[in-house]
N, C-alpha and C positions, 0 to 999 in steps of 0.2 A: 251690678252686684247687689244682693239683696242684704238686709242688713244683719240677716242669719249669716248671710255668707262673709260677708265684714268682719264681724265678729268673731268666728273661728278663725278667719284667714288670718286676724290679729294675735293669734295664738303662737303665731312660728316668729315670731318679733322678739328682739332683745327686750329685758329688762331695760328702763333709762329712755329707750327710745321716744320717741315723738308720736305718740299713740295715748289718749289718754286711759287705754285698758294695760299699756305697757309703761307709762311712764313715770308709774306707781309700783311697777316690781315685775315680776315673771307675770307674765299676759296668759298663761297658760294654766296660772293658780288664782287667776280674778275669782275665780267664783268662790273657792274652798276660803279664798284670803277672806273675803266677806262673809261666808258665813261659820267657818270658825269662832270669829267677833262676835257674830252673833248668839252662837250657841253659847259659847263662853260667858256672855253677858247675862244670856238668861238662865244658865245655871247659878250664877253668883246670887241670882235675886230680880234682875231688872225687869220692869211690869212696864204696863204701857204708861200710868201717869205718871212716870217717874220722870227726872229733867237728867237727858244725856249732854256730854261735851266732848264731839269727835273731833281732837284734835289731830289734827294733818287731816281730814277728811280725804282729800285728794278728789280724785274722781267718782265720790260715795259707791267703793267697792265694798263697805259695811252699810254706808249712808241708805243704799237705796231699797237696803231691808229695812234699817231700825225706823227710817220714816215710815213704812207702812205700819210697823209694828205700835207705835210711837201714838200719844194721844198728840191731837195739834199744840202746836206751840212747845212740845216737848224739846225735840232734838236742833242741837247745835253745832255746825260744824266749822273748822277755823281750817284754812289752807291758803297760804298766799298766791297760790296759780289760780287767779278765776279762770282762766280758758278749762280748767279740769274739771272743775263742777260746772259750768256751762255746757261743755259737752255730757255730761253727766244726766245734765237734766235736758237738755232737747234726745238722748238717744238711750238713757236705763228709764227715765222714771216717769217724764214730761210736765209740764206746765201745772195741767190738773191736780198732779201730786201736791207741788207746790201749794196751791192753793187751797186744796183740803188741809193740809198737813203744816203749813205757815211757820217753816222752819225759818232759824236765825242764822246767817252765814257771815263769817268775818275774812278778811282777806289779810289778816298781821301776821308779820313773819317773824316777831321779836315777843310771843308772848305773852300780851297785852290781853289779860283774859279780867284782870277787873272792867272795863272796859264792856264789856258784854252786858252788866247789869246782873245778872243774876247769879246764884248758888246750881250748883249740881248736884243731881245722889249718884251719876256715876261720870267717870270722863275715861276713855278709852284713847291711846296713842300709842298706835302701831305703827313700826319701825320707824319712829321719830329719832328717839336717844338713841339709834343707829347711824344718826349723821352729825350730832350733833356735838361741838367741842364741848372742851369740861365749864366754861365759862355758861355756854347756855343751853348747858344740860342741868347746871342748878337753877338759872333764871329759871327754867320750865317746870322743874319739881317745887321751885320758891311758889310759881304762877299759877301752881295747881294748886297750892295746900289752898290760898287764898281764897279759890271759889268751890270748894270742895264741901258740902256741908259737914256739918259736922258728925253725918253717920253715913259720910260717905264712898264711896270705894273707886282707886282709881288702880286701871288696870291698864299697864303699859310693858313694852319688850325692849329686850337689852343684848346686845352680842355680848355676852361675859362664857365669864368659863362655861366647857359646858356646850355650847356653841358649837355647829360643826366646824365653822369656818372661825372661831375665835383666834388661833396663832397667825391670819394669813392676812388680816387689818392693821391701822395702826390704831394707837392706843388714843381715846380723846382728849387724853392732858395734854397731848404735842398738837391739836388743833384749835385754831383758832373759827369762832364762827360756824357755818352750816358746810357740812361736806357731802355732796351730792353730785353725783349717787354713788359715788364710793361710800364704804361705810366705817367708825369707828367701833373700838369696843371700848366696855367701861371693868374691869371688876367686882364682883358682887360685892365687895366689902367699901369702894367709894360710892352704889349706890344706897345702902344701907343707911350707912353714914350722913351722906347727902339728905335724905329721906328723911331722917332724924332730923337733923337742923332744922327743919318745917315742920316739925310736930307732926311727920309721918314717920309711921311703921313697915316696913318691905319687907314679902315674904316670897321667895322663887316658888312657882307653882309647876306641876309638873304635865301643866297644857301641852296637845304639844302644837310645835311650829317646824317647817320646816328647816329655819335659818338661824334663828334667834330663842331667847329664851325669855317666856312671860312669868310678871311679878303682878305682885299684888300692893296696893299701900294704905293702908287704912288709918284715921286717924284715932280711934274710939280702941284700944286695948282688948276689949270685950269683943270686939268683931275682927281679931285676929283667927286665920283657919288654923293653924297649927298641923296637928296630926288630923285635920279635919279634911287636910288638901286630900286625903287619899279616897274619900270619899266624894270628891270631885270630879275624879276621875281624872284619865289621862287626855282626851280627845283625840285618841288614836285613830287614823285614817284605814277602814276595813275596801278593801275590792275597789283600786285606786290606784291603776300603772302608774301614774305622777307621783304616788307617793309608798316606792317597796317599801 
């Protein structure tokens, strides 16, 4: 089998499964997943010298754009399955990339982003706070404000209201720890709140996703969008059976 044909064939795979184009979400939205991220990212403002932090990286279904995109030494990504970014990198991006692009990779599974050394102007986590209990769903908002600079923008998604599938979860106050791959939801008004406590600001933006709903969190008042989201646009999918 060729690796074109791999690739597709990893398409009709569960979510969850043991694939690492599947074991990061629907195998069959790898592509749109990553670059949504991207599009997203580079609408908000993101430039190549700018310093990313992909948290949950996974398998760089976003990674193995913003690396190109990316000056070296920019982008960081944090996922505790190295088997995922290893296949990541021997079968999306390979060696070469690596070593043009001299990314930074963490393997913590508890948020340990001081740890890393450096500030970010943006950190992306997608469907992270989807699995995560309410205990370390604040650790990771507490772990962001930290390395966040201070004009900098963190963009992550939430099953909250809103949601297609928000009544059919359980709620993250009744979990303890990481839940995977089932998922949790949180209410917009505990991540707001949460948000605040860290001297961030959360604004729902009207991206769209297919599952989840993306926020925004800025720490600088002046670089809230406000009524500016609509101007953002929606990232609506045009001529795209996967997504009527």
């Amino acid at each position: 089998m060729s690796l074109e044909e791999e690739l597709l064939d990893s398409r009709s795979l569960k979510a969850g499964d043991v694939h690492y184009r599947a074991y990061v979400g629907p195998p069959n939205q790898y592509d749109f997943m990553g670059a949504t991220q991207f599009r997203l990212l580079t609408m908000l403002g993101l430039r190549e010298e700018h310093r990313l932090l992909d948290l949950g990286c996974g398998s760089l279904r976003a990674g193995r754009l913003l690396l190109a995109y990316l000056l070296p030494g920019r982008y960081c990504g944090v996922d505790p399955n190295r088997w995922l970014i290893e296949k990541a990198v021997a079968t999306e991006i390979g060696q070469e990339m690596l070593a043009i692009k001299q990314p930074l990779f963490s393997h913590s599974d508890n948020f340990e982003l001081e740890e890393l050394g450096r500030t970010f102007d943006f950190v992306v986590a997608q469907s992270i706070f989807s699995h995560t209990g309410k205990a370390l769903l604040e650790r990771g908002i507490e772990a962001v404000s930290k390395v966040l600079d201070e004009h900098g923008q963190f963009l992550f998604t939430v099953l909250t209201e809103g949601a297609p599938a928000y009544e059919r979860f359980e709620q993250g106050k009744d979990i303890a720890g990481w839940e995977y791959p089932a998922c949790v939801t949180f209410p917009e008004s505990e991540i707001v709140e949460l948000s605040g406590r860290y001297g961030l600001i959360s604004e729902r933006l009207a991206w769209f996703h297919p599952r989840q709903i993306w926020y925004r969190a800025v720490r600088d008042p002046e670089l809230v969008l406000g009524a500016l989201t609509s101007e953002l646009g929606s990232g609506r999918v045009f001529f795209d059976p996967r997504f009527p």
